[in-house]
Structures are given as structure tokens and as C-alpha cells.
C-alpha positions as CSV (number, residue, x, y, z in Angstrom):
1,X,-80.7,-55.5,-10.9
2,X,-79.8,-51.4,-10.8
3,X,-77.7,-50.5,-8.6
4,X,-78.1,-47.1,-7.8
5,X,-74.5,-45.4,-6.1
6,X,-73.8,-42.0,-4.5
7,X,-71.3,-39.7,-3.6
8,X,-70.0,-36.7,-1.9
9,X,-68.7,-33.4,-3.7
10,X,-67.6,-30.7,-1.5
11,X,-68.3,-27.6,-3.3
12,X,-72.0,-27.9,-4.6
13,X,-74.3,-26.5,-2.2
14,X,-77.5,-28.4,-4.1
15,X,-78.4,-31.8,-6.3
16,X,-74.9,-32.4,-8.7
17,X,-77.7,-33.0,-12.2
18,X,-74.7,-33.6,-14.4
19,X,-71.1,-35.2,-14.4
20,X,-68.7,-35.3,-17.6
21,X,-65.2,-36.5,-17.5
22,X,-63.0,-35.0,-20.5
23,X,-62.8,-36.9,-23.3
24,X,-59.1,-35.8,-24.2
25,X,-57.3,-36.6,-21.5
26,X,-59.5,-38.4,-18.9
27,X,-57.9,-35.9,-16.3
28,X,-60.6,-33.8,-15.2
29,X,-64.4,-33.8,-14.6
30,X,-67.1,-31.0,-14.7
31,X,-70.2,-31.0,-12.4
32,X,-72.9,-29.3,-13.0
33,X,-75.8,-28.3,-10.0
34,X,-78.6,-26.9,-9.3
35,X,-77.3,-24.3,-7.8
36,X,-76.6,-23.1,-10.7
37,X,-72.9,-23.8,-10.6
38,X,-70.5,-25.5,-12.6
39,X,-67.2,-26.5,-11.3
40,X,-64.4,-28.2,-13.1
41,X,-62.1,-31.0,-10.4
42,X,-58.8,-32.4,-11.8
């Protein structure tokens, strides 16, 4: 069974389409939206 999660990110003012988490340190995550914004969260 999928289980399908969500959650809230003050700052996007649209649909979050992507989410990375830095593959160096593990530290910090970029989110990407549709409204045409990327924003990078440590």
C-alpha cells in the first residue's frame, strides 16, 4: 500500500513540484514551485 504524505512550507505561494536535499552535507533542501520560485531552507 502507498502511502501518500504532505506538508506545509511557508514561503511557496503555489504546488512545491520538486524537493532535493544536498547531497554534501545533508544540511539544506531546495524547493522548487510553481510559482516559479526556488527557495533554498537550512
Amino acid at each position: 500500500m502507498d502511502e501518500k504524505k504532505s506538508m506545509t512550507i511557508p514561503g511557496h505561494e503555489n504546488i512545491i513540484s520538486a524537493m532535493a536535499q544536498s547531497p554534501v552535507t545533508g544540511m539544506a533542501v531546495a524547493s522548487a514551485s510553481h510559482d516559479s520560485s526556488v527557495k533554498l531552507w537550512k
